[in-house]
Phi, psi and omega in degrees: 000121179296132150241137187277117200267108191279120163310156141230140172262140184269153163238150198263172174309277174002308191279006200250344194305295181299337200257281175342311166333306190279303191308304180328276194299314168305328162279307211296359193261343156279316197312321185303310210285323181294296187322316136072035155232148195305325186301356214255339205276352181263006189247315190287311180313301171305301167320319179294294185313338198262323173290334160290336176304306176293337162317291130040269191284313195311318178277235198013314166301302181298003174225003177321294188289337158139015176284152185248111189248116169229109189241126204243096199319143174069354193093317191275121192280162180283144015282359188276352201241154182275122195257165183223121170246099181240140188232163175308298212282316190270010096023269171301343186289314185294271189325326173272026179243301183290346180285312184273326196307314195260352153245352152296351225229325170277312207290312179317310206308315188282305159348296143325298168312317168265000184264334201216157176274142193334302195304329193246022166289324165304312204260012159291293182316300219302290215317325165327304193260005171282314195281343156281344166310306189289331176287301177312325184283319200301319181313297220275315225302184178226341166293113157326303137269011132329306170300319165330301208286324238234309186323297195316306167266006144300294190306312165330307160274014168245331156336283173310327186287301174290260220341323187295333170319343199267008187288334179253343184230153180252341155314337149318341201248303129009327214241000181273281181348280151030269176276357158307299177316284194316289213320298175311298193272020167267315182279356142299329157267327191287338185273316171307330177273341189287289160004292191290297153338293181302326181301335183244354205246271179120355167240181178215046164251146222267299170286354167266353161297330176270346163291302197310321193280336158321323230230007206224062174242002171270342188302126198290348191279299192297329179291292183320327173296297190301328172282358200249305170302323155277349178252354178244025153257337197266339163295317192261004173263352203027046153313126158320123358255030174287018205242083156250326186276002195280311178285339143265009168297334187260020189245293184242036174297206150253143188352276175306301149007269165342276151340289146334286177341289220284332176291320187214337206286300161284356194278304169322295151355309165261304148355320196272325205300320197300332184299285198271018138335259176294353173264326196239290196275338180309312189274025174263309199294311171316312193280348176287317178307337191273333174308295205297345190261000000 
């Protein structure tokens, strides 16, 4: 009986940068909390944002000239399998999310300390890196419901970051609700349009949605989908007139929070939105036009 022999290619750390990109800030945010002493959560916090920065620059040199890096969890290639995909543009998306992250975090140390009581500071720094775990993820995947997933724990933690505002003003905590409330029924149409994709597609890899999706663009699921997915990108992009949870949430947040926030959470937002605009429905849209000449 023939036996059949399976290469393997070794991989070096380099080729590990994107799935790192996420692992980092995601593990140090339980270690912070198991560790659980306040001298230690601001250094693993600063240590994480910053090694992730660098992470960062490194995919950002390697895709700088228009090269494409796609690492494929587990080994299982796409569509069945989940890809983490970097490109220039989301590339540069990484870097102003870790970038910032990490000059916010000394100006933060002092700040926290007078906005908040000892006790819930540890448990500021993990939601801090929860909450940048989920903009990198949302950022890196190439899976759909994946953007989903990684929206959901970014927004979950950021839900807790403003709240924390309420120790100097208690309208943080109204204006945390607030954006709960929104914030839920925006990735409940977000989720739901995805629902409808799959539903005319049968996959949720972004690029095999934008093959599948040429031949489907009179399709009534898909046209609901793309509506369902523009008003539940456009609550969390805070589009007019869709923005109402938004000023105060940056109005009684805590500082750094604030800072953070206002910098990359909608920015990231519109990245994703601009994604499945032109990565996923443009090229249905672009073959009804070429039908039509």
């Amino acid at each position: 009986m023939a036996t059949q022999t399976v290469h393997h290619t070794a991989m070096t750390l380099s080729d590990h940068l994107p799935i790192l990109q996420i692992l980092i800030p995601f593990i140090a945010a339980p270690l912070i909390v198991f560790i659980g002493q306040r001298k230690l959560a601001w250094p693993i916090a600063f240590i994480a944002s910053a090694t992730s920065f660098v992470i960062a620059c490194l995919l950002l040199s390697k895709v700088i000239g228009g090269g494409i890096i796609s690492y494929q969890i587990g080994g299982w290639a796409p569509p069945l399998g989940i890809e983490y995909r970097v490109d220039a543009a989301n590339a540069f998306v990484l870097f102003l999310v870790t970038g910032i992250a990490t000059l916010v975090l000394p100006y933060a140390r002092q700040s926290v300390g007078s906005e908040m009581p000892h006790k819930t500071q540890t448990l500021f720094y993990a939601l801090f890196l929860l909450c940048m775990t989920g903009l990198l993820g949302v950022t890196i995947t190439a899976d759909a419901f994946n953007v989903f997933v990684f929206l959901e724990i970014s927004s979950l933690s950021t839900y807790v970051l403003i709240a924390q505002g309420s120790y100097r003003d208690r309208r943080a905590l109204t204006a945390a609700f607030n954006y709960l409330i929104m914030g839920t029924i925006g990735a409940t149409f977000f989720v739901i349009g995805l629902g409808f994709l799959y539903m005319a597609t049968g996959t949720l890899n972004m690029a095999d949605l934008a093959d599948k999706l040429t031949g489907q663009y009179e399709s009534r699921t898909v046209q609901a989908g793309f509506a369902f997915i523009l008003v539940g990108m456009g609550l969390k992009v805070a589009i007019f007139p869709l923005h109402f949870w938004l000023p105060n949430a940056y109005t009684y947040a805590p500082s750094a929070v604030t800072t953070f926030l206002a910098a990359t959470a909608t920015k990231v937002a519109i990245y994703v939105l601009l994604r499945f605009v032109f990565s996923v429905f443009q090229p249905a849209f672009l073959a009804r036009k070429s039908k039509f000449k």
